[in-house]
MARVOMAR-533700 format. One record per residue (C-alpha): residue in three letters; x, y, z. Coordinates in steps of 0.05 Angstrom, whole numbers, plus 5000, padded with zeros to 4 digits. Layout:
<rs>
ALAXYZ;...
</rs>
This chain:
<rs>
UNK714058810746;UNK714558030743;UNK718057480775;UNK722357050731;UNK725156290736;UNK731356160785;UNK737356120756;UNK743955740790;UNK751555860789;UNK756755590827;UNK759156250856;UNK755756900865;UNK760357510869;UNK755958180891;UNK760258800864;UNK763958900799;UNK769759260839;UNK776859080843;UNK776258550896;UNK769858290851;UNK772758220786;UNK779857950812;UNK775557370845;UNK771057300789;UNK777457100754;UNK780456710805;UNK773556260808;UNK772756130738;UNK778155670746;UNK773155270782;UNK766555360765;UNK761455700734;UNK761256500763;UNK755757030761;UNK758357770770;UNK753058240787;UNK753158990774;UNK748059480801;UNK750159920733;UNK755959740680;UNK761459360693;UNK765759980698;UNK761660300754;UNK764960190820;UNK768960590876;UNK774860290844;UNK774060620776;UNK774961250813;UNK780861210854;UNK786561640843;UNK792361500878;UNK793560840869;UNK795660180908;UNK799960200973;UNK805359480973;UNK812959410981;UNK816559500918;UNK822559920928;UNK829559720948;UNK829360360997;UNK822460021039;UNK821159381072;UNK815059021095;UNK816359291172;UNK816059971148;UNK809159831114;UNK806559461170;UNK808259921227;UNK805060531180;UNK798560121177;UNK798160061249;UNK800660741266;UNK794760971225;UNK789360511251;UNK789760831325;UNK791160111364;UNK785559721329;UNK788859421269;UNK788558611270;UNK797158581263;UNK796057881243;UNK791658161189;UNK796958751174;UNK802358331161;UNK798257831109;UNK796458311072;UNK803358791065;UNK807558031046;UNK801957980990;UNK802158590961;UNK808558470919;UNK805257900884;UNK798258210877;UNK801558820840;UNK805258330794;UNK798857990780;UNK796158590752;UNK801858760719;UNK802158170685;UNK794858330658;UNK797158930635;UNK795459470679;UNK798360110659;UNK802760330709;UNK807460940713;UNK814560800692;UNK819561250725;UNK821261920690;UNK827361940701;UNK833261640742;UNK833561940810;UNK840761740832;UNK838361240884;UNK839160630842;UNK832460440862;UNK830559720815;UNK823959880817;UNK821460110748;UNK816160410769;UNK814061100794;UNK812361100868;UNK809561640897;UNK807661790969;UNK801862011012;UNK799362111082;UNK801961611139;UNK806761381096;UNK814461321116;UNK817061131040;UNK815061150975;UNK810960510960;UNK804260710918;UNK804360420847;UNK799660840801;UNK797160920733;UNK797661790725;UNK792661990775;UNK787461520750;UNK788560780772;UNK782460600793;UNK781760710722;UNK786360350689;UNK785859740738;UNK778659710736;UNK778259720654;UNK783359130649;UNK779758710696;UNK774858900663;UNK776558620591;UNK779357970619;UNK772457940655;UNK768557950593;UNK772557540560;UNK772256940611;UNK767056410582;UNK765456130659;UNK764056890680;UNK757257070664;UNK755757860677;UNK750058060702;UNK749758890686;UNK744359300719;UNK742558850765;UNK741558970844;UNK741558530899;UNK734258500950;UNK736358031000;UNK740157451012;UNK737556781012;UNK738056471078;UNK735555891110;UNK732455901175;UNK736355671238;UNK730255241252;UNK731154811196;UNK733954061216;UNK737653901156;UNK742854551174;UNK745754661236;UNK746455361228;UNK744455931183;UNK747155931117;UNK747056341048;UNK744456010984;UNK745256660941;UNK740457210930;UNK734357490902;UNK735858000846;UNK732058530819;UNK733658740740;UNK732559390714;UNK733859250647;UNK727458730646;UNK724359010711;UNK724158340729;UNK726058020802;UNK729157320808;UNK732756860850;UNK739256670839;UNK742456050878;UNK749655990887;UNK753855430928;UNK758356000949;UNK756656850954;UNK760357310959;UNK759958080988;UNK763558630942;UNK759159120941;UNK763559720961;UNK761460221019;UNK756160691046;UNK759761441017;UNK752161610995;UNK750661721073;UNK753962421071;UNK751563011036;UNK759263091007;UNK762462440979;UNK767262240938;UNK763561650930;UNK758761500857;UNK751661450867;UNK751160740873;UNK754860730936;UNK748560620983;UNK751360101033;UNK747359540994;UNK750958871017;UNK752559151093;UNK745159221089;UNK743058521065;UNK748758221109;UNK746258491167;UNK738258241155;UNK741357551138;UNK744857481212;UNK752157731199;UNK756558191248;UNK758558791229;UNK763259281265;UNK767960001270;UNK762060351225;UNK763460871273;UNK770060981231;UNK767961331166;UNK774361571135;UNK773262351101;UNK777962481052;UNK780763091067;UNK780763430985;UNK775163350956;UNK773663820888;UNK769564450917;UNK765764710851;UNK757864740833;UNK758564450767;UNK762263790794;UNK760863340848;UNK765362690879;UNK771462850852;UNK777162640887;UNK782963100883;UNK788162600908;UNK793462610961;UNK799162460916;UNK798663270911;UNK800763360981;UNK806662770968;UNK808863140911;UNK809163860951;UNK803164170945;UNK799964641002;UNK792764611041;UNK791965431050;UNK786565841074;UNK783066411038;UNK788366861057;UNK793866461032;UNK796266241108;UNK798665491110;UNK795065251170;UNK796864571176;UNK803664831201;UNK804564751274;UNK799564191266;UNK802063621255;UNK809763451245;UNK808363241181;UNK804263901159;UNK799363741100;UNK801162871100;UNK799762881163;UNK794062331167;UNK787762291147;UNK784062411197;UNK787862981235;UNK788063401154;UNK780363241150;UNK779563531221;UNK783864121208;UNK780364311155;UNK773264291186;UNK776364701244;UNK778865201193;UNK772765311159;UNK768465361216;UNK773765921255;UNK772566341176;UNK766066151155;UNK768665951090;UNK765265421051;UNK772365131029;UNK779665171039;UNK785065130977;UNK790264530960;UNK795964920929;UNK801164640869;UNK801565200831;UNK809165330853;UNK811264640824;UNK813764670756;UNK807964680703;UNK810964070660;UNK811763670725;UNK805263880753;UNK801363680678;UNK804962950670;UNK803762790738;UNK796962970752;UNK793763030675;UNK787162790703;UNK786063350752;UNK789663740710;UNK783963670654;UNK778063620694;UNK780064290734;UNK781364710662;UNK773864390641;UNK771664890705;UNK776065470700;UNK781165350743;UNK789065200720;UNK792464860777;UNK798765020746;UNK796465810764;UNK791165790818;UNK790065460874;UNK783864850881;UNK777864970921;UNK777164270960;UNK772064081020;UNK773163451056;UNK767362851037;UNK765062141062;UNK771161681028;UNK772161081057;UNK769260631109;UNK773860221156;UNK767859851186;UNK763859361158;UNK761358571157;UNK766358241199;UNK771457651169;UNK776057201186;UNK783257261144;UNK778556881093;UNK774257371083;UNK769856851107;UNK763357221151;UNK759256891219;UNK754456611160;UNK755756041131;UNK757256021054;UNK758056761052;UNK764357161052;UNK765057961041;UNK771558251011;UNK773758921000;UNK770559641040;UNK764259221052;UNK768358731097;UNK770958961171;UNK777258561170;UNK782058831216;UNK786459201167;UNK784159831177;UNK783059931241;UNK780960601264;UNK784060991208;UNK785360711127;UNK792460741111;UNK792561161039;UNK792560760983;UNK791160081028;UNK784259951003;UNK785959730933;UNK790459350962;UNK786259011019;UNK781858870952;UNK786658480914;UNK789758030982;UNK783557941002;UNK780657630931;UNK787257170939;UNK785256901009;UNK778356800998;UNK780656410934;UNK784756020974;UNK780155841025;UNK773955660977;UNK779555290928;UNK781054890994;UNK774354641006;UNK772054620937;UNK771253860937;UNK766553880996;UNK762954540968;UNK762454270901;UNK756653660926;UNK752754160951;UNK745154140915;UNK741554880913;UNK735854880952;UNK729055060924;UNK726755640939;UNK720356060920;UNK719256640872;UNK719357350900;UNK712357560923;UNK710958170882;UNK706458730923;UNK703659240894;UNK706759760845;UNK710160380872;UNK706261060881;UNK706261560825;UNK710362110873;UNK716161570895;UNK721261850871;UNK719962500896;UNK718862270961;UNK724561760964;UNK729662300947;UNK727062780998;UNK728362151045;UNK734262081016;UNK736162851023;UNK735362791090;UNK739362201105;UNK745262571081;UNK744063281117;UNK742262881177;UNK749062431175;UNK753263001154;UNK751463641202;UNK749763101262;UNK755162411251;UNK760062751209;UNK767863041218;UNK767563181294;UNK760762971330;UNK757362971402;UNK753062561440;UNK747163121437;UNK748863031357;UNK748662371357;UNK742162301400;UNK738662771351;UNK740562341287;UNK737861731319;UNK731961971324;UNK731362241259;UNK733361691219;UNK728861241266;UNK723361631242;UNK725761531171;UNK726360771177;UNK719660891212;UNK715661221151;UNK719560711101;UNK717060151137;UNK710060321136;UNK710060781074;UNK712760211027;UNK712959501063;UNK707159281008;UNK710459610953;UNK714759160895;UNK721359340906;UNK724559860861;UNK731960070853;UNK730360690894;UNK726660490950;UNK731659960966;UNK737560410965;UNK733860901016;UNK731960311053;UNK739060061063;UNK741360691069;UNK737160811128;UNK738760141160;UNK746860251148;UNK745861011174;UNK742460721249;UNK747360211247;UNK752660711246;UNK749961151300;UNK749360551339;UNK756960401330;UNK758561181342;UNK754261271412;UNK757660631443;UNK764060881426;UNK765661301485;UNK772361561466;UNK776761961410;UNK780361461372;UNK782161541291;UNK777561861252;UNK770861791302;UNK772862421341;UNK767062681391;UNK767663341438;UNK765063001492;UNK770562481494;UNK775862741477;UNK782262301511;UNK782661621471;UNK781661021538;UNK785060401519;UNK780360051566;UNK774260201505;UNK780060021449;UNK776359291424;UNK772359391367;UNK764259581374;UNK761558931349;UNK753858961332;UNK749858191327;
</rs>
């Protein structure tokens, strides 16, 4: 391991996601942008969504409709101001992409409504109309490989694969020439090179994606470890809601697979969430039986396989047509037959997992965090969209609006921005190298994170839970600390070490919270009091 010489850009994006590749493009315009991705450029949350992207396109919807979902779904906590930004730029975000050629599903056939809308819109939980544009059941997909093309091919985009940010550089408040702390880009560690380096930006930017890797069952890839939360956080920002981890309630149940998604567009095209015995149990539920939302299916299901003892529960299609049920869902389709199991036949073994978090570093409608020169966009970012409950489908969304306004705001005060002059700043001080056993040990760590978070801050918690996973992942922090403080940083100790941070930090969030309100749900609070509605704010 070695240091190597400081390199500068005019923007720093952090994440190779949907929100960091439509910014990357965005900035080009002005200046010179480095993209950096902990793996390829293809590795992200967004490569594996499903469903697709929520926004008003049909004649039969309006942006009301959209709206009043949102904030039906985000229990009374959703910024409305924020809610209706976003929902008016959807129509125009979609077109973007469009226009880049995303591959999205045509209609199959004409459904007698006269809809103008050439596209196939499905529907999923929460959602009073049809209004999610998708690609099959892989959009993440498709969106996330054209972005990804028109990224490489952008000569003022320089991409910066396998790399993984340490910390943000920050100046300290104490320092006369700024008046208050600010972000002058990060130091990076590279595993291609094994080398560490600064790299100094006039503007950075947070698009790292969430924390999934917290729970033993995600639906989440492995890089997923809460990384920019994490540096935020040690560089001064506020964060916020991380008590609100949204479980997806159908999550692939098989040994030979893990994190895959089975999506919801299932239950909007008419399948079933059954039991072992065949009994549909999310009757009498909810009004809306299996799209009922989110957080109530999730809960349901836990409930149901704790009254059985089952491991799982089943998502049933098999009724549906077999032609319908293979063109709409191939992906699923395919990767169920690679384990055995024909959905057009049988029923899917699911579990709910760790999907989405709602909380995050906090913005403005900028995306614009309490640090200067550093905004965060997409899950990393607590901007008031989500509330206490996701929306389906809104996250892709909240990715693409929220590239456009931080565009927007940076474009505005480019001129200013622009005379900046990077700081210097000194080479990372490299400690010794890693023990031979690290990676042993840092996966047990890591083991336990997950088993701790899952059985103790998961699906339905208490305050004895709560109190016991504090105090184990204090202890963890604890032996991290001391265990490898001296140590050069390596990609696995520092995903363990954010990990551990982001997992106190949500406790934290979860023990203040001293209600039931979207998807935190405790048994020792079970009414929701609008006097503790505001958001849990940690500085």
């Amino acid at each position: 391991m070695n240091t190597a010489d400081t390199k500068k850009y005019d923007f720093l994006i952090l994440g190779s996601g949907i929100a960091g590749c439509t910014l990357a493009l965005k900035l080009a315009s002005l200046g010179q942008v480095a993209l950096v991705c902990k793996e390829t450029l293809l590795d992200s949350n967004t490569y594996w969504a499903q469903g697709g992207i929520a926004s008003v396109l049909s004649d039969h919807d309006n942006y009301e409709h959209h709206v009043q979902d949102t904030l039906a779904a985000g229990a009374g906590l959703c910024h409305e101001k924020i809610v209706r930004k976003v929902v008016e730029a959807g129509p125009k975000c979609i077109q973007e992409l469009i226009d880049i050629g995303v591959p999205f599903t045509k209609q199959f056939e004409k459904n007698g409504t006269e809809d103008k809308c050439p596209y196939h819109l499905t529907k999923e939980g929460g959602h009073s109309a049809r209004r999610i544009i998708h690609a099959d059941d892989f959009t993440g997909k498709a969106v996330q490989e054209t972005l990804a093309n028109k990224v490489t091919s952008n000569k003022n985009i320089t991409i910066f694969e396998y790399h993984m940010g340490i910390d943000l550089i920050v100046n300290s408040k104490s320092e006369l020439v700024f008046s208050s702390t600010q972000v002058h880009g990060a130091y990076l560690l590279s595993e291609t090179d094994n080398k560490i380096f600064a790299l100094l930006a006039k503007c950075t930017i947070l698009a790292t994606g969430g924390q999934g890797k917290l729970y033993l069952y995600t639906s989440n890839p492995d890089i997923a470890t809460g990384d920019g939360l994490a540096m935020a956080w040690r560089a001064g920002a506020r964060v916020a809601n991380l008590e609100f981890m949204q479980f997806h309630p159908t999550c692939l149940y098989h040994h030979l697979v893990k994190n895959f998604l089975v999506t919801e567009a299932l239950r909007g095209e008419g399948a079933f969430l059954i039991s072992k015995s065949g009994h549909r149990f999310m009757e009498g539920v909810h009004p809306l039986k299996e799209l009922a939302p989110r957080d109530i299916v999730a809960r349901t299901i836990d409930a149901q396989m704790k009254k059985t003892g089952d491991s799982h529960v089943f998502l049933d299609i098999s009724h549906m047509n077999q032609d319908f049920i293979t063109k709409h869902f191939p992906g699923i389709y395919k990767k169920c037959m690679e384990v055995g199991i024909d959905i057009t036949k049988s029923p899917i073994p699911v579990v709910p997992a760790a999907h989405y978090s709602c909380g995050g570093v906090i913005t403005d409608e900028w995306g614009q965090t309490s640090v200067d020169s550093l905004w965060a966009i997409g899950e990393v970012a607590c901007t008031g969209l989500h509330g206490a409950n996701r929306l389906a489908s809104n996250s892709l969304l909240e990715g693409l609006a929220f590239a456009q306004f931080t565009f927007e705001d940076i474009q505005s005060k480019w001129d200013d921005i622009s005379k900046n002059i990077h700081p210097k700043v000194e080479k990372w001080r490299l400690g010794k190298d890693g023990p031979v056993d690290e990676l042993a040990v840092v996966s047990q760590l890591w083991n336990e994170i997950r088993r701790t978070m899952w059985n103790y801050v998961g699906i339905v918690r208490t305050d004895k839970r709560l109190e016991r996973a504090e105090a184990r992942i204090s202890q963890i922090s604890l032996e991290m600390e001391h265990y490898y403080s001296n140590f050069t940083p390596s990609r696995s100790l520092l995903e363990v070490k954010n990990l551990a941070l982001v997992a106190q930090l949500t406790i934290k969030c979860a023990r203040m919270r001293k209600e039931s309100r979207g998807i935190h749900y405790s048994l020792d609070h079970l009414t929701t009091d609008e006097l503790k509605r505001d958001s849990v704010l940690l500085s």
